[in-house]
Biopython code that builds the backbone (N, CA, C, O; Angstrom):
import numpy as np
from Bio.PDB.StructureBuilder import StructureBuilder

atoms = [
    (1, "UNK", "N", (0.820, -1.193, 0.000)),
    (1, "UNK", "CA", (0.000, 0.000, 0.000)),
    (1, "UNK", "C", (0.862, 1.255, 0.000)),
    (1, "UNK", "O", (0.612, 2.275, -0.642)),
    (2, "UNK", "N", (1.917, 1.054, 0.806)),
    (2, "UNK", "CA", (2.653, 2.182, 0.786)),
    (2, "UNK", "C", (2.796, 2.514, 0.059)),
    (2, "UNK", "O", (2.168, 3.547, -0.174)),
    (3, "UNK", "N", (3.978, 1.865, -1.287)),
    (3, "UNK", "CA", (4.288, 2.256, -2.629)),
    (3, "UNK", "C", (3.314, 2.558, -3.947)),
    (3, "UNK", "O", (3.695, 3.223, -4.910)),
    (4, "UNK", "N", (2.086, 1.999, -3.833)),
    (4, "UNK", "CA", (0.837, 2.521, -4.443)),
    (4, "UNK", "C", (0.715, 4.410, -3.632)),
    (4, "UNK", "O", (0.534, 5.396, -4.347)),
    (5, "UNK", "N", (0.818, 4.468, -2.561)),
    (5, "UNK", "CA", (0.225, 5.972, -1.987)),
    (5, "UNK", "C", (2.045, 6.799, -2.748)),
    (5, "UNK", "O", (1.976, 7.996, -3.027)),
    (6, "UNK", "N", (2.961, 6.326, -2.908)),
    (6, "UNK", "CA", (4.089, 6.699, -3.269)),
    (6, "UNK", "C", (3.765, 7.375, -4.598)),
    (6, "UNK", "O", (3.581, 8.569, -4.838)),
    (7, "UNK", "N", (3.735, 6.067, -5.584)),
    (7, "UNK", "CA", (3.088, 6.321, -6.746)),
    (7, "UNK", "C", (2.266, 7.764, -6.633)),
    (7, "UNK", "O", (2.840, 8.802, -6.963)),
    (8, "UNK", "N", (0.906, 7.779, -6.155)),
    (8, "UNK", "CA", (-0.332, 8.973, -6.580)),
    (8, "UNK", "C", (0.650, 10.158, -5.915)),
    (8, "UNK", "O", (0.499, 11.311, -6.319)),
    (9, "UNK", "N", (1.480, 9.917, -5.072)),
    (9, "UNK", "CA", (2.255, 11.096, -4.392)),
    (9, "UNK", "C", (2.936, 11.580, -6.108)),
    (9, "UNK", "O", (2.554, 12.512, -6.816)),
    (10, "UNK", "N", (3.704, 10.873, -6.300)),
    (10, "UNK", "CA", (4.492, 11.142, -7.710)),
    (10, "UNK", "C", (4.027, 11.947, -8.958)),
    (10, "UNK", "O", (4.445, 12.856, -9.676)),
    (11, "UNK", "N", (2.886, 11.095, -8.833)),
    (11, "UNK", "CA", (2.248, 11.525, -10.320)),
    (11, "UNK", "C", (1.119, 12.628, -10.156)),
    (11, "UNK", "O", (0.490, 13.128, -11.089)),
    (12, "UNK", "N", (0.942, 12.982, -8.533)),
    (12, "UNK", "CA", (0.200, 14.195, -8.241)),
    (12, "UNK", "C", (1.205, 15.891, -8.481)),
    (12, "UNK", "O", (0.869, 16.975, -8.959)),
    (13, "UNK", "N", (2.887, 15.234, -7.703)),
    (13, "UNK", "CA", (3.878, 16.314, -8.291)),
    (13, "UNK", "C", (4.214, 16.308, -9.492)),
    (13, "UNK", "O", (5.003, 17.213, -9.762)),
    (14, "UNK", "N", (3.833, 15.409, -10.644)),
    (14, "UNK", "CA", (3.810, 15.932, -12.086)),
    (14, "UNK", "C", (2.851, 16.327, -12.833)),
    (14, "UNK", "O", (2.993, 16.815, -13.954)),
    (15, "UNK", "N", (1.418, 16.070, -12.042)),
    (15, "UNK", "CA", (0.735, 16.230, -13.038)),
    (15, "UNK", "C", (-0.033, 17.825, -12.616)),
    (15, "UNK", "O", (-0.488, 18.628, -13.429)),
    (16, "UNK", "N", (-0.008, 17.944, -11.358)),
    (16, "UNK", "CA", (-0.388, 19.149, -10.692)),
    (16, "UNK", "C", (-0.276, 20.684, -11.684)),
    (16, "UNK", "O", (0.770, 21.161, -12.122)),
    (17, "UNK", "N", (-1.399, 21.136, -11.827)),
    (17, "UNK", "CA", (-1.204, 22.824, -12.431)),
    (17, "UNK", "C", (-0.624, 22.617, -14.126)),
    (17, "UNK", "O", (0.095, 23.344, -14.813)),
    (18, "UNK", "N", (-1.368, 21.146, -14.452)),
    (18, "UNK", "CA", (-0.615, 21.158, -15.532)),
    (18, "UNK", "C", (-2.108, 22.062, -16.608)),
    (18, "UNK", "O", (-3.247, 22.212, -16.165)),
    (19, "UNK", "N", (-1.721, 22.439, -17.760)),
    (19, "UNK", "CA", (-3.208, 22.552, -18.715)),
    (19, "UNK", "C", (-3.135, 21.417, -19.985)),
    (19, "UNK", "O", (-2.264, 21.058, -20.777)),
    (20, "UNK", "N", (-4.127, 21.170, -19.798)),
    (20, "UNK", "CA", (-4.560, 20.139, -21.016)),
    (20, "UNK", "C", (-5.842, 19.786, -21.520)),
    (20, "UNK", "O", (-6.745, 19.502, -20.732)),
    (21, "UNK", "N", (-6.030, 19.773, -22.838)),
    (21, "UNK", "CA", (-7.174, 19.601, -23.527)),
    (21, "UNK", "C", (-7.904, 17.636, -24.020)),
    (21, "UNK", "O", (-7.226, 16.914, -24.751)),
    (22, "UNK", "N", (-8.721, 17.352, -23.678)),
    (22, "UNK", "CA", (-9.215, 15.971, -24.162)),
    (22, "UNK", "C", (-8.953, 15.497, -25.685)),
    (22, "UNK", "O", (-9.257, 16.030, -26.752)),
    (23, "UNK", "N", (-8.262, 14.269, -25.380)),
    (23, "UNK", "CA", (-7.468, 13.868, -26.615)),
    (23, "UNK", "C", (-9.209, 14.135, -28.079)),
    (23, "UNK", "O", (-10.424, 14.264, -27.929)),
    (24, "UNK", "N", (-8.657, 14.109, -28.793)),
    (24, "UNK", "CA", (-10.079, 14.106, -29.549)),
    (24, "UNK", "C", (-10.589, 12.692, -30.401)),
    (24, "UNK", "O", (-11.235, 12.647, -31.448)),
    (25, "UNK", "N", (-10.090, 11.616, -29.609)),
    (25, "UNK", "CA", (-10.501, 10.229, -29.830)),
    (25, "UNK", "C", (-11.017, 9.584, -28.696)),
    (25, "UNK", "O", (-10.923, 8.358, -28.641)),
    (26, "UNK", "N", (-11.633, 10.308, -27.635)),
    (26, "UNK", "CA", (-12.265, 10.061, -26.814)),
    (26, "UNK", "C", (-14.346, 10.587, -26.698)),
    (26, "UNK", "O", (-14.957, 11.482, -26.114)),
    (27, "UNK", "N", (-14.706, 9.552, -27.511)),
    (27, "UNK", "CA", (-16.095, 10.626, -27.492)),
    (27, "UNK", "C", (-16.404, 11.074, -26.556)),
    (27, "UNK", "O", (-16.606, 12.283, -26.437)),
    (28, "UNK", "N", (-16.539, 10.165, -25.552)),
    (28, "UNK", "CA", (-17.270, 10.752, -24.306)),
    (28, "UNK", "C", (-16.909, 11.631, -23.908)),
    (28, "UNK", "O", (-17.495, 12.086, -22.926)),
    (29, "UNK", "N", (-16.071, 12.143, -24.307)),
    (29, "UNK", "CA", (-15.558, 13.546, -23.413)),
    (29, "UNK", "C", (-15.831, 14.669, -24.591)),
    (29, "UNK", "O", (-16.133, 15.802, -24.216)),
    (30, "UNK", "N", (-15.741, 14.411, -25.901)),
    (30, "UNK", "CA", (-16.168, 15.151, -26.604)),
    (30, "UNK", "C", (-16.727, 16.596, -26.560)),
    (30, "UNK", "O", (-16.601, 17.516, -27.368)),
    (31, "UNK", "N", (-17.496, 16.508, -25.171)),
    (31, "UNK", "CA", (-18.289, 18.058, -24.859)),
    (31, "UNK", "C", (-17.534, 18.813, -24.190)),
    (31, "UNK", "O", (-18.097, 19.821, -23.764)),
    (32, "UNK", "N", (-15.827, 18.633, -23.791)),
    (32, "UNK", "CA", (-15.201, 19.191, -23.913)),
    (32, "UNK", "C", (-14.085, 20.004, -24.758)),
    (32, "UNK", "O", (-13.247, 20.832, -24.401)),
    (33, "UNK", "N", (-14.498, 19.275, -26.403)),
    (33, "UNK", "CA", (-13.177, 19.712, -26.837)),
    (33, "UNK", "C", (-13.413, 20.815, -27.189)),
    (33, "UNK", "O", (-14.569, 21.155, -27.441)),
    (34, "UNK", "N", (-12.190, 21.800, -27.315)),
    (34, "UNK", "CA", (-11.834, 22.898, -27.461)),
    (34, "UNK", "C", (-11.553, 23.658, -26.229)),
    (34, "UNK", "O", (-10.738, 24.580, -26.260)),
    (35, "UNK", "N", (-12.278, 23.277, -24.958)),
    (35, "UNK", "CA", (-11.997, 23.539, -23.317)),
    (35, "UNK", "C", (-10.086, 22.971, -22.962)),
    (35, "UNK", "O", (-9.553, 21.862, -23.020)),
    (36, "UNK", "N", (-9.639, 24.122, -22.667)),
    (36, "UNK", "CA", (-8.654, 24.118, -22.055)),
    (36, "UNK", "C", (-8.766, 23.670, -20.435)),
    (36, "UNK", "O", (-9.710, 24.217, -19.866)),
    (37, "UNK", "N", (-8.148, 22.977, -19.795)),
    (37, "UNK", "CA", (-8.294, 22.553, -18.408)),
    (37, "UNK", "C", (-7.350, 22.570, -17.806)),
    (37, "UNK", "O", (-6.354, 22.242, -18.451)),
    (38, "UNK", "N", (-7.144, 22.899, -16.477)),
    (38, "UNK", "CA", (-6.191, 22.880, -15.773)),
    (38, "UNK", "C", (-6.267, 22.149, -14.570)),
    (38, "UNK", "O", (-7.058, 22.490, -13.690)),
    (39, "UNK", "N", (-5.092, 20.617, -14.378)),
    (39, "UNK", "CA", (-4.562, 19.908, -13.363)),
    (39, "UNK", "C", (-5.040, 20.466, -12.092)),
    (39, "UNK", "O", (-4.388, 21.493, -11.907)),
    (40, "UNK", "N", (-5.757, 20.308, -11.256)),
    (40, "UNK", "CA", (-6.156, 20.736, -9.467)),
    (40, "UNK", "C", (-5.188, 19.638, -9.254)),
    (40, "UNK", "O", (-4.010, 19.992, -9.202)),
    (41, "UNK", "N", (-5.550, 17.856, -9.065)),
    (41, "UNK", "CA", (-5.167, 17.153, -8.030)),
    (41, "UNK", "C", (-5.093, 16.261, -8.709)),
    (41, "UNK", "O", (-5.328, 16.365, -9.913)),
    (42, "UNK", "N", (-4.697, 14.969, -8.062)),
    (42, "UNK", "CA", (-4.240, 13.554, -8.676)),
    (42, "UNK", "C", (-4.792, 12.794, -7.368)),
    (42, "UNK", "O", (-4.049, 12.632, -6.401)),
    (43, "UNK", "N", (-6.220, 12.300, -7.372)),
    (43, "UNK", "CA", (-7.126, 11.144, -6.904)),
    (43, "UNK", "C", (-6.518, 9.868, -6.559)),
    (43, "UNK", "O", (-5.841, 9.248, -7.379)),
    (44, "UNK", "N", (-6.776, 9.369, -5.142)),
    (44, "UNK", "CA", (-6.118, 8.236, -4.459)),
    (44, "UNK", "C", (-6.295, 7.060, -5.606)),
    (44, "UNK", "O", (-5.515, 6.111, -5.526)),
    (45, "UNK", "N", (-7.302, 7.065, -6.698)),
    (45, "UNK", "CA", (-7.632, 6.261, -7.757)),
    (45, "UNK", "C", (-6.527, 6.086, -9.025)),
    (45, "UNK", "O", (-6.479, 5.151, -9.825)),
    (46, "UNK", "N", (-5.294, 7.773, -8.928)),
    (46, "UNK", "CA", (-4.504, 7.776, -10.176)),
    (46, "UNK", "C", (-5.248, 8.296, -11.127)),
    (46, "UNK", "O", (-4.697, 8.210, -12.224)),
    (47, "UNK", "N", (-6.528, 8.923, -11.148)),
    (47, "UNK", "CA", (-7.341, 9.325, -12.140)),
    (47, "UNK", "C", (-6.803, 11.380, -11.718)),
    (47, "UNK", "O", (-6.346, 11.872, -10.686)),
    (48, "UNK", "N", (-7.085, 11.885, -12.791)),
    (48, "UNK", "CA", (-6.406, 13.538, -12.987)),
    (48, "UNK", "C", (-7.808, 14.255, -12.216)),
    (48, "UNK", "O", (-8.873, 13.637, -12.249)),
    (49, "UNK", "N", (-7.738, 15.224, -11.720)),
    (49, "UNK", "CA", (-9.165, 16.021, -11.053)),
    (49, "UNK", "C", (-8.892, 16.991, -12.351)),
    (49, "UNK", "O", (-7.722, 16.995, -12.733)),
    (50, "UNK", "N", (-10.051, 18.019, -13.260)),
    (50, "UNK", "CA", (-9.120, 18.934, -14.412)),
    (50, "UNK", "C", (-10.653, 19.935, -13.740)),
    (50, "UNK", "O", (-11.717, 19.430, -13.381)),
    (51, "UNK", "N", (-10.451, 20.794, -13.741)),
    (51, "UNK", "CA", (-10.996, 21.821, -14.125)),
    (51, "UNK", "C", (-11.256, 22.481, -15.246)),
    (51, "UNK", "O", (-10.174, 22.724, -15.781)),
    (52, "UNK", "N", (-11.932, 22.799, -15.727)),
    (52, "UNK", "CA", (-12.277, 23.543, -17.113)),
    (52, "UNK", "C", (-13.155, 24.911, -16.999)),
    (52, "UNK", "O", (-13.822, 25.280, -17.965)),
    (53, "UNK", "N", (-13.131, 25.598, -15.866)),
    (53, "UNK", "CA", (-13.468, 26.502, -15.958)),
    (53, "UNK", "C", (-15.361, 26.598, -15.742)),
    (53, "UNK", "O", (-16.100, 27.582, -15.763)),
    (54, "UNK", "N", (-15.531, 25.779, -15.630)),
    (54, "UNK", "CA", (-17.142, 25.515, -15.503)),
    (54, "UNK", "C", (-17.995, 25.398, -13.767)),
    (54, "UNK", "O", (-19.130, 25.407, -13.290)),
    (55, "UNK", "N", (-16.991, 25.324, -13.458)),
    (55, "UNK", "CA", (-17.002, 25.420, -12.137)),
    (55, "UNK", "C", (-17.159, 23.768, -11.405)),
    (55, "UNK", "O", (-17.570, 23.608, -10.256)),
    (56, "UNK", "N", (-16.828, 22.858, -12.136)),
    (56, "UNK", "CA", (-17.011, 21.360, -11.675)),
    (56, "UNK", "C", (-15.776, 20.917, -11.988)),
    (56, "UNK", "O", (-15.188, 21.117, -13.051)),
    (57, "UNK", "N", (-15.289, 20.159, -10.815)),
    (57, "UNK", "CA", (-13.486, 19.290, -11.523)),
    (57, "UNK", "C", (-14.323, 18.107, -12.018)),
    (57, "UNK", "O", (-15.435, 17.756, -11.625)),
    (58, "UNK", "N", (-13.696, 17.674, -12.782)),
    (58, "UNK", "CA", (-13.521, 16.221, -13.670)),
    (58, "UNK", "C", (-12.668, 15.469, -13.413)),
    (58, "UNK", "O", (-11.510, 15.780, -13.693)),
    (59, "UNK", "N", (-12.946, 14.280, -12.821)),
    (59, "UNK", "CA", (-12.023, 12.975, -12.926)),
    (59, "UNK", "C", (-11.951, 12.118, -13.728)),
    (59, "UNK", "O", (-12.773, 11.233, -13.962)),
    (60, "UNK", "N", (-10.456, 12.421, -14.453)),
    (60, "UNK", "CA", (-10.709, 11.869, -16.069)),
    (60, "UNK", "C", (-9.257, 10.739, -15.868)),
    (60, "UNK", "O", (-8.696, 10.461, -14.809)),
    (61, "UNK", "N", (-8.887, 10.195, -17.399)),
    (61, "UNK", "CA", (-8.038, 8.824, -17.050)),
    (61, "UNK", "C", (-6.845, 10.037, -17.443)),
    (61, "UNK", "O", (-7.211, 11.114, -17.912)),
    (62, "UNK", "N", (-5.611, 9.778, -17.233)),
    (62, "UNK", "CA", (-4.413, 10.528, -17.798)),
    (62, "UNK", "C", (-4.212, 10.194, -19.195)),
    (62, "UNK", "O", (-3.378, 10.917, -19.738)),
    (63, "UNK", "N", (-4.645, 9.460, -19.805)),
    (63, "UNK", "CA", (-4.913, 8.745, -20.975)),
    (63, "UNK", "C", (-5.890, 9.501, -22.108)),
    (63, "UNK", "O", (-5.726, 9.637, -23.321)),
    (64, "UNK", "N", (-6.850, 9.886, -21.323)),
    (64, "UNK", "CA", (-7.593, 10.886, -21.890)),
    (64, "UNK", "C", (-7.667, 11.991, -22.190)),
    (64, "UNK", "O", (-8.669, 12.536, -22.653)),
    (65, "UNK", "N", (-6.331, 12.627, -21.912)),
    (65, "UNK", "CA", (-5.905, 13.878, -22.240)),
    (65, "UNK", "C", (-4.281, 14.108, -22.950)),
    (65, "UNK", "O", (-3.501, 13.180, -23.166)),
    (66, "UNK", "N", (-4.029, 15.452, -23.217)),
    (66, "UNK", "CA", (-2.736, 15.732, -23.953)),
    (66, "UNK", "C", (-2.853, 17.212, -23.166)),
    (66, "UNK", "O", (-3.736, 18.038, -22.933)),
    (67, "UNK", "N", (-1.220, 17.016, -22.861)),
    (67, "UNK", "CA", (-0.723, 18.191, -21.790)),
    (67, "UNK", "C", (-0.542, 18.949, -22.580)),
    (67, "UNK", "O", (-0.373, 18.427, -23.682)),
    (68, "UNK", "N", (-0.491, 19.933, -22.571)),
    (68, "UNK", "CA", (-0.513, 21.542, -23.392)),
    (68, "UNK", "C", (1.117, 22.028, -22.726)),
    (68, "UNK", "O", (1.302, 21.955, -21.511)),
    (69, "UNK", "N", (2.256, 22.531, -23.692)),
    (69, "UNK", "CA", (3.498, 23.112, -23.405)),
    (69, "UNK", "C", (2.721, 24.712, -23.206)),
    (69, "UNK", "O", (1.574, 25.098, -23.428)),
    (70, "UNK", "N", (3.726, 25.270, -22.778)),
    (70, "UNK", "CA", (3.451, 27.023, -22.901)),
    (70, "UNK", "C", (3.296, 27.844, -24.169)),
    (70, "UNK", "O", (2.683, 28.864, -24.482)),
    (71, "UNK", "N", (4.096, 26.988, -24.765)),
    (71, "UNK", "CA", (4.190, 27.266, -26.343)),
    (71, "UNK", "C", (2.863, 27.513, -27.292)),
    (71, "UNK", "O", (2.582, 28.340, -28.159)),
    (72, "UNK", "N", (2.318, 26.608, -26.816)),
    (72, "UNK", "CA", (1.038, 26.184, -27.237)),
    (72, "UNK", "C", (-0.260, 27.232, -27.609)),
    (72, "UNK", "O", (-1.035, 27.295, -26.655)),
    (73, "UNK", "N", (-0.562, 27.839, -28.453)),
    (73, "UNK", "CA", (-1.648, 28.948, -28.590)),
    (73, "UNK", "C", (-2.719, 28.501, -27.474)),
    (73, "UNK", "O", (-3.303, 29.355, -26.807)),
    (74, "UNK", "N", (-2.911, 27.354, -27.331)),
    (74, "UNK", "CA", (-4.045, 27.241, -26.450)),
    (74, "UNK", "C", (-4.261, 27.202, -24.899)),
    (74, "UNK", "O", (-5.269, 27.167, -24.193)),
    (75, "UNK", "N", (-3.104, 27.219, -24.683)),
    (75, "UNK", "CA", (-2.451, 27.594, -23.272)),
    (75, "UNK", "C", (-2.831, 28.375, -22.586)),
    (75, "UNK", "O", (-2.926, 28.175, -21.375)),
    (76, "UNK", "N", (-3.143, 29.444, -23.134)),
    (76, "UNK", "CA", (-3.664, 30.968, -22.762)),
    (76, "UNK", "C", (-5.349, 31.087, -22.550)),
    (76, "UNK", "O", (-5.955, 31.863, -21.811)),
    (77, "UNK", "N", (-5.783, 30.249, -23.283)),
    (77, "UNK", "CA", (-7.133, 29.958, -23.077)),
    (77, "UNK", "C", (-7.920, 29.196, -21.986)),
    (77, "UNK", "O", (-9.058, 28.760, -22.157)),
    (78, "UNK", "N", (-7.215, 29.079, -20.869)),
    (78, "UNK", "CA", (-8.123, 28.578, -19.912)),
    (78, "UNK", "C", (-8.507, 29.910, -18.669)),
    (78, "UNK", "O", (-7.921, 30.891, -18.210)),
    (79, "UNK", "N", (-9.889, 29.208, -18.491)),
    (79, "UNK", "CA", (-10.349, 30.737, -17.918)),
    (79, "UNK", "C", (-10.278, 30.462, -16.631)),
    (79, "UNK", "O", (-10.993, 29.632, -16.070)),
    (80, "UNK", "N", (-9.346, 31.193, -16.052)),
    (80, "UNK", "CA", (-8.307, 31.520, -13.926)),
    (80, "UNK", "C", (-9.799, 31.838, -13.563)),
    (80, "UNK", "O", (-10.050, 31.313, -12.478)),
    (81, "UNK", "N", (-10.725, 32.409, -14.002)),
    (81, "UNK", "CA", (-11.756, 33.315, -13.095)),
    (81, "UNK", "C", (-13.093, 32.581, -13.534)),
    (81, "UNK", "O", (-14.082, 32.839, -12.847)),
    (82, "UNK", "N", (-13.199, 31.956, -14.283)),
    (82, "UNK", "CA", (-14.750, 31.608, -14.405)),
    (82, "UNK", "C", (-15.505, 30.761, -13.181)),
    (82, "UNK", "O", (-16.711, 31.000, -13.134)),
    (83, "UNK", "N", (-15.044, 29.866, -12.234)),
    (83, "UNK", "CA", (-15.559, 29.732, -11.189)),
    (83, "UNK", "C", (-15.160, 29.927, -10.273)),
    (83, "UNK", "O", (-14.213, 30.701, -10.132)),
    (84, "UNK", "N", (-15.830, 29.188, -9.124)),
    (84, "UNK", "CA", (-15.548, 29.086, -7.746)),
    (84, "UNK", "C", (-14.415, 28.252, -7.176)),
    (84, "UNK", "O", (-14.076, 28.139, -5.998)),
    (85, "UNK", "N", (-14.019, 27.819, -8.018)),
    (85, "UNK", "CA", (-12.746, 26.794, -7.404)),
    (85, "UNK", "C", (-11.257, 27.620, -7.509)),
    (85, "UNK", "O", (-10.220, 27.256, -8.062)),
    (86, "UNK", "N", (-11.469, 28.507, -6.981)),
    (86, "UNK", "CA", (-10.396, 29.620, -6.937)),
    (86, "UNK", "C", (-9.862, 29.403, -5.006)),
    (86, "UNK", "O", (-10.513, 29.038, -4.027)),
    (87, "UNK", "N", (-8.697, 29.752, -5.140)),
    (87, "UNK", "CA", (-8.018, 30.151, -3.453)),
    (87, "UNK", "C", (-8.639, 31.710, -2.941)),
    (87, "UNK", "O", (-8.555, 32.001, -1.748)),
    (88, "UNK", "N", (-8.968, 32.221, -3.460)),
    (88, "UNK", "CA", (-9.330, 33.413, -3.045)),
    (88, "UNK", "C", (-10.844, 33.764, -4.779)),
    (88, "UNK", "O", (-10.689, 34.257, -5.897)),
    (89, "UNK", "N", (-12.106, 33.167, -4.043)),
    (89, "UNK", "CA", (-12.412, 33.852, -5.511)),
    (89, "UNK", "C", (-12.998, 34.824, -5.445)),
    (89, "UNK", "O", (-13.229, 35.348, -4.356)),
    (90, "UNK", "N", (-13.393, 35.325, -6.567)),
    (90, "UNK", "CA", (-14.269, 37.177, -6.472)),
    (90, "UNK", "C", (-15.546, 37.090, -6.344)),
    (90, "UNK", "O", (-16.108, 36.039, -6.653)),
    (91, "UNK", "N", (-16.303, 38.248, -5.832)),
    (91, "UNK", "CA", (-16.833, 37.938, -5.110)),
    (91, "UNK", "C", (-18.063, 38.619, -6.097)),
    (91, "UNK", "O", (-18.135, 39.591, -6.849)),
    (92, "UNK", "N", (-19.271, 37.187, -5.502)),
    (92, "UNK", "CA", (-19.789, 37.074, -6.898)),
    (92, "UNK", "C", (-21.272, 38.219, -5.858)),
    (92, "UNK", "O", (-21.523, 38.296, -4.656)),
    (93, "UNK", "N", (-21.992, 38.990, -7.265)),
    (93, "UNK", "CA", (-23.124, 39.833, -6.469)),
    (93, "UNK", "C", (-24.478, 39.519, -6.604)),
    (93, "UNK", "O", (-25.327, 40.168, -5.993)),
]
sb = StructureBuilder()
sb.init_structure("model")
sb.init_model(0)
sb.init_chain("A")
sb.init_seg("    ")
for serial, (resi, resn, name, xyz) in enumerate(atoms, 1):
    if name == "N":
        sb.init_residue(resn, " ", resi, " ")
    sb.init_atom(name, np.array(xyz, "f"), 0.0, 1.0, " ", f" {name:<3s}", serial, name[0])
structure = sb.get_structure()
């Protein structure tokens, strides 16, 4: 058990704050593509938590997505402010 909790430790410090979009050979996820998402957490399961700005995380497979470099035009497109899953969010009226 230990080295399984080792593991999600690992792959939570790589995969953390990463952005990435749903591969586009995944239908089911389909109603995301073009949504940029960004890495929250890495689930005792090994499954990615992503945010997309909608205000709901998603627990998706790591498989099911492609990490976005900085480079990337689409990088820039994920929206920091559209919900509530902010550390400090604004304050809605």
């Amino acid at each position: 058990m230990l080295n399984s909790f080792h593991n999600i430790e690992q792959v939570r410090e790589e995969w953390t704050d990463l952005r990435v979009v749903v591969r586009a050979d995944v239908p089911e996820l389909q109603r995301f593509a073009d949504w940029v998402g960004r890495v929250v957490t890495v689930n005792c399961t090994g499954k990615i938590l992503v945010d997309f700005g909608d205000g709901a995380w998603y627990d998706l497979a790591k498989e099911s997505v492609e990490i976005l470099d900085k480079e990337d035009p689409r990088y820039g497109n994920y929206k920091t402010t559209a919900n509530s899953a902010q550390a400090q969010p604004t304050r809605q009226s």
